[in-house]
C-alpha positions in Angstrom: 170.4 60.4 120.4 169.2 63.9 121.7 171.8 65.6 121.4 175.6 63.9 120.5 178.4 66.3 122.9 181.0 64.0 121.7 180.8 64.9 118.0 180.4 68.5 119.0 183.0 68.7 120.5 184.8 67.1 117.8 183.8 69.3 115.3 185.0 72.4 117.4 187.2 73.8 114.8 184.8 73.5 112.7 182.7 76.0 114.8 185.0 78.1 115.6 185.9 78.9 111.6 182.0 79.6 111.4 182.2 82.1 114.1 184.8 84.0 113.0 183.3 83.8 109.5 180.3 85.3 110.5 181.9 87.9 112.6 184.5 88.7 109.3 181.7 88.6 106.9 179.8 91.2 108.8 182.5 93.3 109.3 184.7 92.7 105.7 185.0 96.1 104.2 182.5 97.9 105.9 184.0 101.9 106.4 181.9 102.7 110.2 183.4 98.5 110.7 182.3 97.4 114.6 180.3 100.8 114.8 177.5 98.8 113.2 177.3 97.1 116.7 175.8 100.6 117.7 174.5 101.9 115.7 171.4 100.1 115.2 170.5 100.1 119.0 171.5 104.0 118.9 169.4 104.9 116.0 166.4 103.1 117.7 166.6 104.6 121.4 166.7 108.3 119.3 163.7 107.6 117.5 161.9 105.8 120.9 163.3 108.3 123.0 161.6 110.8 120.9 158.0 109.3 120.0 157.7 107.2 123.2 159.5 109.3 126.0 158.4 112.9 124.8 155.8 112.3 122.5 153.6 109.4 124.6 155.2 110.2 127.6 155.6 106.4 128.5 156.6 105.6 132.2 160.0 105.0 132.5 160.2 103.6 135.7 161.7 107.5 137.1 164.8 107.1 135.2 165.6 109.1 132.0 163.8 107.6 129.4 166.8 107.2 126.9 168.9 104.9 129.3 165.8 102.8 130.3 164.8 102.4 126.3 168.9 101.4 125.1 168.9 99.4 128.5 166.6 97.1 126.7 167.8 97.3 123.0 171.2 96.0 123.7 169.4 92.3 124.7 166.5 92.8 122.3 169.0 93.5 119.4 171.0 90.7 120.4 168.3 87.8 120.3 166.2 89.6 117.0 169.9 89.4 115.3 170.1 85.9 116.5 167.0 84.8 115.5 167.3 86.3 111.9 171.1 85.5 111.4 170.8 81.5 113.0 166.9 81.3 110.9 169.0 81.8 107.0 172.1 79.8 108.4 170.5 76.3 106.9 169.5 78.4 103.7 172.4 80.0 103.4 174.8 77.1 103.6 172.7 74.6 101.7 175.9 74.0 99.4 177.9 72.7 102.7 175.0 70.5 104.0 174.3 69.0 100.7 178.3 67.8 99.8 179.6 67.3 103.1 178.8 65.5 106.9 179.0 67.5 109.7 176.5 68.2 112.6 174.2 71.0 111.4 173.4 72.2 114.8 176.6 74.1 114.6 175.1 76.6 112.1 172.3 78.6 113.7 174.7 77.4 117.4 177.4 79.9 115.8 175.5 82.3 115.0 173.9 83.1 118.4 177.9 82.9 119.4 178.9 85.4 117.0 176.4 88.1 118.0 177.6 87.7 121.3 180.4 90.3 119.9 177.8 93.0 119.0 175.8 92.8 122.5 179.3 93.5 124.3 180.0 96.4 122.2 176.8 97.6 122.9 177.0 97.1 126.5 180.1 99.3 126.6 177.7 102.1 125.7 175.0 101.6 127.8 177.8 101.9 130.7 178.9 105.3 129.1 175.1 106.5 129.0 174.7 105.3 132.6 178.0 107.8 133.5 176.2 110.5 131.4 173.1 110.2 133.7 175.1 109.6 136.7 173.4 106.1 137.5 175.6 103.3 139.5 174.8 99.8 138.8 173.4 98.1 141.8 174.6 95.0 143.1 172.8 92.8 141.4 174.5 93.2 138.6 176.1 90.3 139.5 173.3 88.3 138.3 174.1 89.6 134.7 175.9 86.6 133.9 172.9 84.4 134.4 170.7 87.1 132.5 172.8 86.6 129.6 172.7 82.7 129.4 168.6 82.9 129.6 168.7 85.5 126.8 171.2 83.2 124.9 168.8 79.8 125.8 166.1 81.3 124.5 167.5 82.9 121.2 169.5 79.0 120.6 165.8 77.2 121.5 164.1 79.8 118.8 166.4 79.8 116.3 166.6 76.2 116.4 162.7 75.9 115.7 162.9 78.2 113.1 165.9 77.4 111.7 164.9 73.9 111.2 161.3 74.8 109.6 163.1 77.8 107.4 165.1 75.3 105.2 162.0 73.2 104.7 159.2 76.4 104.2 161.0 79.1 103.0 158.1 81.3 104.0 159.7 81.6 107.5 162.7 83.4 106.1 160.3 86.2 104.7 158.3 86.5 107.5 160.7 87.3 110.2 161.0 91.1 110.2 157.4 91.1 110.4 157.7 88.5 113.4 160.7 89.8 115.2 158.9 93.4 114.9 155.4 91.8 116.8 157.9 90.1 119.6 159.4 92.9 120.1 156.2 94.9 121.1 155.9 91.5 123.4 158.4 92.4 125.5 159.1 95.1 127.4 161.7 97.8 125.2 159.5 100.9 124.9 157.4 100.3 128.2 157.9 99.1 131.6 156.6 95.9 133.2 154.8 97.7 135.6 152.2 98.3 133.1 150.7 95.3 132.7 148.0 94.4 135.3 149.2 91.9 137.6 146.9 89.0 136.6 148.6 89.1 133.3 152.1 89.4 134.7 153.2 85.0 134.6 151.5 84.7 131.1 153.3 88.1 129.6 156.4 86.4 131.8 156.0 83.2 129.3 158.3 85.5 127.0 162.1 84.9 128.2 163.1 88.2 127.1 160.7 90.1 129.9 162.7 89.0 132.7 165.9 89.3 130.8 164.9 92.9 129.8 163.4 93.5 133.0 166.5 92.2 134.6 168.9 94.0 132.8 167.0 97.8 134.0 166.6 96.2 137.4 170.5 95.0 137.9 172.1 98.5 136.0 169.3 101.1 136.9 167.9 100.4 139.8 164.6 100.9 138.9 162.8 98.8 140.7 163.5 95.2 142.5 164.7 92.2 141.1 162.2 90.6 139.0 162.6 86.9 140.0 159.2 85.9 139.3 159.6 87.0 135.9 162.9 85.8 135.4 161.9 82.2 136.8 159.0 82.0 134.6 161.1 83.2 131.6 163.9 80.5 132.4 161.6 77.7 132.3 160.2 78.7 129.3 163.6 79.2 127.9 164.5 75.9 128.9 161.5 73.9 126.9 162.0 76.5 124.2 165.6 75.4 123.8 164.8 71.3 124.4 162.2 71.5 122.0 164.2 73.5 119.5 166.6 71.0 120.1 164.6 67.7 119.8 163.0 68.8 117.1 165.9 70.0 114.6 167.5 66.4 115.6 164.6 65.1 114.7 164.7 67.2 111.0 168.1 66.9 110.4 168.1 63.6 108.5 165.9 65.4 105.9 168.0 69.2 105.7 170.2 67.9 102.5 167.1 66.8 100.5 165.3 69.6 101.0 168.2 71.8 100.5 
């Protein structure tokens, strides 16, 4: 079966205890506590900001350079967390998979819930650095919704790949700084869209994160129109991303508490 709903849904406790586990854990005696939430996409719009707004003097699209940078850091820290956090969840839990039954898929599933906490938090500020600058949302923010589930398909449909090859090669674990770092620069956080010639524009669009990113600037800044090309290139490939990811830790799963 492809995927089994039914058990899902009957494991739900289950999921929800591994939720709040992973939100607790993060959070358990930590002084700054949910200020972590910011403070990684604050740290990185100073330093961007700096090297990349003043230094390079990228285009930003004719809004102020530190909005349009944390604008796309909020989404972009959400699915690199997601992808790092749900990619050790096998790893890190091989003494549950390896004693007891349950459906796996619920481990790198709750993580990609839990971060959800973190990307609201962050969210709050971008809306306070918005007031700062004295930039209204347009009205397509309501598309934000949608925006969010695509950025959540594709960090599920990745982190299921690479959750399901980390437990068996535990090279992957290793290498994901280094990857998450090169897909970053694949995507659209220190740089507009608008830079990249336009015969490039569906391929570069094959990554679900441009028209998220793009998405994001275009519903809260206004800086330029909705990207619907991009985004209905990067839904598609979210889709497969996440069907793949999918058929393909089913089809590992049989094998996680023998390699565990």
């Amino acid at each position: 079966m492809f995927i089994d709903f039914r058990e899902l849904y009957q494991y739900r406790d289950l999921f929800r205890f591994l939720v709040w586990r992973s939100i607790k854990t993060r959070y358990a005696q930590s002084v700054i506590g949910i200020g972590w939430a910011v403070i990684q996409p604050v740290f990185s719009m100073i330093v961007f900001t700096i090297i990349f707004g003043n230094l390079a003097k990228i285009s930003s699209d004719g809004v102020p350079y530190a909005v349009f940078t944390l604008t796309a850091l909020v989404p972009w820290t959400y699915f690199s967390n997601s992808l790092s956090e749900s990619a050790g969840s096998l790893v890190n839990n091989t003494s549950m998979i390896s004693k007891v039954y349950f459906p796996r898929l619920v481990l790198p599933l709750s993580a990609v819930i839990a971060k959800l906490l973190d990307f609201f938090i962050a969210m709050l500020l971008v809306f306070g650095l918005m007031a700062y600058f004295r930039i209204a949302p347009t009205w397509n923010v309501v598309f934000l919704p949608l925006l969010v589930v695509l950025m959540m398909s594709a960090a599920a449909g990745l982190g299921a790949w690479l959750t399901a090859l980390a437990i068996q090669y535990r090279d992957v674990k290793h290498a994901m700084g280094f990857v998450v770092q090169l897909l970053m620069y694949a995507a659209p956080v220190v740089y507009p869209a608008s830079l990249i010639p336009d015969r490039y524009r569906l391929v570069y669009a094959l990554n679900p994160m441009v028209g998220v990113i793009e998405g994001f600037r275009a519903a809260l800044l206004g800086s330029r129109a909705m990207p619907w090309d991009l985004i209905g290139v990067g839904a598609a490939s979210a889709v497969v991303l996440l069907l793949s990811g999918l058929m393909y830790f089913r089809s590992r799963e049989r094998l996680f508490a023998d390699v565990a």
